[in-house]
N, C-alpha and C positions, 0 to 999 in steps of 0.2 A: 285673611279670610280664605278660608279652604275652595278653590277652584270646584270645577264639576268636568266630570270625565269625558270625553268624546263622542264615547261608545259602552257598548255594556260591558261587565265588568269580566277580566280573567281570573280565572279558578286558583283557589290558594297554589302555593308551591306545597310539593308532596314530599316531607323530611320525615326521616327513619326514628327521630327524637320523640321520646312522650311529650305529650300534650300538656302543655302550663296552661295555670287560671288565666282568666279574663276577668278583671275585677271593674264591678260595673254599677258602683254603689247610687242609692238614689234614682234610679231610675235613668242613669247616664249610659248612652250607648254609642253604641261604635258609628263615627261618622260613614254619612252614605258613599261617601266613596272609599273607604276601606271595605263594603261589605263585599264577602268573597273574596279576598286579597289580603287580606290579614289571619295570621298562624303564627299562635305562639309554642314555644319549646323549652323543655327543661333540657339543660344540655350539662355534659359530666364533666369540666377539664383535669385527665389526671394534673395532678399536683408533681412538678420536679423535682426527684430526688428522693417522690414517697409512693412505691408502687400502687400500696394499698388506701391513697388518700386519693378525695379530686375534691373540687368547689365547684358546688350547683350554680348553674347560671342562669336564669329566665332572658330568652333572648325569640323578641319579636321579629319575625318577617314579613313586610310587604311588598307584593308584587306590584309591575309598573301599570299605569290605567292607559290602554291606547291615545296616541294621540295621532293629531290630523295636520300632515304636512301644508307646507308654503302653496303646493300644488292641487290641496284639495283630498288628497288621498290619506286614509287613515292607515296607520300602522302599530303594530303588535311588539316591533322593535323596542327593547328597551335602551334608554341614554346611557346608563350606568347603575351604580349602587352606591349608597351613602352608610355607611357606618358610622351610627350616631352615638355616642357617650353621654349622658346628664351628667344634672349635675348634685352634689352635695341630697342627701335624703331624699333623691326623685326616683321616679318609677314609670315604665312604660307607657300607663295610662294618660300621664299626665300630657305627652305627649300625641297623643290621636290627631289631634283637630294639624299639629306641626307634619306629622307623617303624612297628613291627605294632602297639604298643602304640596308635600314633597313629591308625594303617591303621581299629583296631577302634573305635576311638570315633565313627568316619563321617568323618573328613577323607580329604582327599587329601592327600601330602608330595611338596613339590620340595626335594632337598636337593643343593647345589652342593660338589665339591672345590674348596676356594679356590685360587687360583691360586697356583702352585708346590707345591702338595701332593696328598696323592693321585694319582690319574692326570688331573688337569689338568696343562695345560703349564707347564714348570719355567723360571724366570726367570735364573738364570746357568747357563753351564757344568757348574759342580758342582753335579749335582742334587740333593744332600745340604743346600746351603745354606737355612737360613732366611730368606728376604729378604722383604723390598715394599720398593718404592717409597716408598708410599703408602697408608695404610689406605683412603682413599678409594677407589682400584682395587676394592679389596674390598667396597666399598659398591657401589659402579657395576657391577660384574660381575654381584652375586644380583638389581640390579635392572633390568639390562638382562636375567637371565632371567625374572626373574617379569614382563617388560613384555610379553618374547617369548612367552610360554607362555600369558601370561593368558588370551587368548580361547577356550583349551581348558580352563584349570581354575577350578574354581564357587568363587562368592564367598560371604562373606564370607572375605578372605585376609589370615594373620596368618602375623605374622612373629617367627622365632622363633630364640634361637640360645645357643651354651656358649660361656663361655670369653672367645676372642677372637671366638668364633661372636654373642656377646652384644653384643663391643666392635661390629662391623660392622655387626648389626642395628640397634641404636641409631645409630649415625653414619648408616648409611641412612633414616632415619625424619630426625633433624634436618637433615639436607641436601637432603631431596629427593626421595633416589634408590629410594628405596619409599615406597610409599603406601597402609599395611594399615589396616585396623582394630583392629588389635591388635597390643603385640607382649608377647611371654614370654622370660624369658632363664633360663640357668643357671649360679652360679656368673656372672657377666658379668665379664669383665676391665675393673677401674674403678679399682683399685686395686692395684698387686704387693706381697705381702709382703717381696721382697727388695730393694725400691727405695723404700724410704719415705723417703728423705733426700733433702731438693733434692742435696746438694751428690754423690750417685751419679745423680741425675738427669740433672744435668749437665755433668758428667764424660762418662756415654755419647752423650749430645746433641752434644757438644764431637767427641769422637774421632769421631762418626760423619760432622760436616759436615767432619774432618780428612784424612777420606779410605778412614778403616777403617770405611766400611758395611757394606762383604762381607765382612768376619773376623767368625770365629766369637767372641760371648764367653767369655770365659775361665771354668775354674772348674763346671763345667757339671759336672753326673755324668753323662747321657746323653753317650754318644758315639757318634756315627755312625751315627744314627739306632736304637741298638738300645737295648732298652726294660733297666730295672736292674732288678733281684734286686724279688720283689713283697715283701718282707720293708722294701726301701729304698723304697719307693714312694712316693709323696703323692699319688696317686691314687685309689683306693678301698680300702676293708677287707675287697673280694669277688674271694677267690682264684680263683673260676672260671672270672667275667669277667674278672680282670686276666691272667690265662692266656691264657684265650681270645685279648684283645687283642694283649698280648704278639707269639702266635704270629704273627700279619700280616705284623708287625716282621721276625719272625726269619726265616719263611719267602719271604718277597715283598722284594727287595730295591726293586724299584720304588716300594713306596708311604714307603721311608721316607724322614723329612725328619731334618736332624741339631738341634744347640742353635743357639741363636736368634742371630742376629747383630746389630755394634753398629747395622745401620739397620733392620734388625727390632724392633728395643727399644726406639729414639730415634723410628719414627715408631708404635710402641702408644704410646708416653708421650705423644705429641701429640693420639692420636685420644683417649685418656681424656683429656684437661686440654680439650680441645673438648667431649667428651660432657659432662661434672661440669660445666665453664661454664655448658652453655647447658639443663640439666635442665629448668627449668621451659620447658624452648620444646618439651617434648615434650605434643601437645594430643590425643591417643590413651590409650585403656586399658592399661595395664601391668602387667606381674607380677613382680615381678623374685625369686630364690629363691635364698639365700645357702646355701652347704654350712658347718655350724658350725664343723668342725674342717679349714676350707679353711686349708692352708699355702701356697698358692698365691696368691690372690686375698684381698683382707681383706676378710672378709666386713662391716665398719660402712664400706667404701667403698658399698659396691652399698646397703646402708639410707641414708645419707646423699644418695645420688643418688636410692632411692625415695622419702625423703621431699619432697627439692625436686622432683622432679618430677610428685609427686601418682601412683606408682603404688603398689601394694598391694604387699608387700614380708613374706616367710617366710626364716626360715631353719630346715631339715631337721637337726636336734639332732646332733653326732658323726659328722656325713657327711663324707666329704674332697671333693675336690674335682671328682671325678669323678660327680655322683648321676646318671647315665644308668650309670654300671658299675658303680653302691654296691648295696649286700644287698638284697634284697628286702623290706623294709619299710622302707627309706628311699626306693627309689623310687617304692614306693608312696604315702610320706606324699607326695612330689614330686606324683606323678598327683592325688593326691587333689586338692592345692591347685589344680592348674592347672584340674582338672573344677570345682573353686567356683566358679574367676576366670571360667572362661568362661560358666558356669550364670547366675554374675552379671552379666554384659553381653551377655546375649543373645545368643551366639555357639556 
């Protein structure tokens, strides 16, 4: 549940970047404690190696909400800054009510639409498609902002992410391409429940270097980016959030992305078999936080990678896979942990 701020609220941060939408369907608005603290941005990243090319990124800022020390006294100091990554077809919005939560603990949040989703710039024609390239892109994108942004946002900065949001932070951390103090995942995409057999592994691997990158996989229940019946869902057990969400979908044709294609799947399965390889080369604090009744992600992938990698590792008892949209006392447990992990390292 989104805290309440100390004090009144501080003034957006003032960036040179044009102004990106705020999409606010339904009558859905920006939680009270983001108001004045939240600025969004279209931001240019030239593209390596193409003078003349960049990838638009839509990349939200919010600033910290004062808080009120041990001793009574309020302060304007911020903790740090969290750079957040989603996950698979999400978008900024989706996250408000998780930003305030963050907003009110004293961080600051950079949170990036990964490229082709959200209102970041869309990678093929059909802007429904699920693509990369490369998961890398997606590592190099949040880290060419947080390199861009750094000298406006206060350190200590950790990195943080769902899903595929998870897969990206971590490949960013072992490659290079961020360099936080910390990083926390949700749910991380380490493992898929419906791909656990080499031999579906490579199958999609096969058709995707065959030619069929941009076809959609088959077999999907989402279609066309619209969200299924919350009865069918594997997302969360919290009908008001998955409503909520939902509505984005139904009402905003632009932010939707459709089911994942064979080079969407062929290079996650790559960025996870790099991440699991190389666990122990992660030499930073971790938290990583399994949802138990993930049908999406296996949850003894993501303990398997926290135990080789020496990070601190929960799993939220009957959560799906969603614990940023699950009931209120599963995100709670969620917060709770993370307020340990970071209590615990100083942070």
């Amino acid at each position: 549940m989104t805290q309440t701020p100390d004090a009144a609220p501080t003034a957006r941060l003032a960036l040179d970047w044009p102004a990106a939408d705020l999409v606010q369907p339904s009558g859905h608005g920006v939680p009270d404690v983001l108001r004045d603290r939240l600025s969004l941005h279209m931001m240019e990243r030239p593209l390596p190696g193409a003078s003349d090319k960049t990838q638009a990124l839509r990349v939200a800022v919010a600033v910290n909400a004062p808080r009120t020390r041990d001793d009574g006294q309020v302060t304007d100091a911020a903790r740090g800054t969290i750079f957040f990554s989603p996950g698979r077809t999400e978008f900024i919005e989706k996250y408000l009510e998780t930003i305030g939560d963050l907003i009110a603990r004293g961080f600051w949040v950079v949170m990036v639409d990964p490229r082709g989703q959200g209102l970041s710039g869309r990678l093929l024609d059909d802007r429904l498609k699920s693509y990369v390239a490369d998961f890398q892109d997606y590592a190099d994108d949040i880290g060419w902002v947080c390199d861009t942004l750094s000298p406006h946002c206060p350190k200590p900065h950790i990195a943080m992410g769902h899903s595929m949001g998870g897969t990206i932070v971590l490949q960013g951390v072992l490659t290079g391409a961020l360099n936080p103090s910390a990083v926390i995942t949700s749910a991380p995409m380490l493992g898929l429940s419906d791909l656990d057999s080499g031999v579906m592994r490579g199958m999609i691997s096969g058709l995707s270097a065959l030619g069929l990158s941009a076809r959609n996989l088959p077999f999907q229940t989402q279609r066309r980016g619209l969200p299924v019946a919350f009865a069918d869902n594997k997302l969360t057990s919290d009908k008001a959030r998955y409503t909520r969400w939902a509505s984005f979908f139904q009402n905003v044709p632009r932010l939707r992305v459709g089911e994942p294609t064979f080079g969407w799947i062929a290079q996650a399965l790559r960025a996870m078999a790099f991440i699991n390889r190389n666990a122990a080369s992660l030499k930073i604090p971790g938290l990583m936080v399994a949802a138990g009744g993930d049908q999406i992600v296996t949850p003894l992938s993501i303990e398997d990678f926290a135990r080789k990698a020496g990070c601190d590792f929960h799993v939220v008892p009957g959560a799906k896979h969603e614990l940023f949209l699950e009931r209120d006392e599963m995100r709670d447990e969620f917060f709770a942990r993370v307020d340990r992990f970071l209590d615990e390292n100083g942070l």
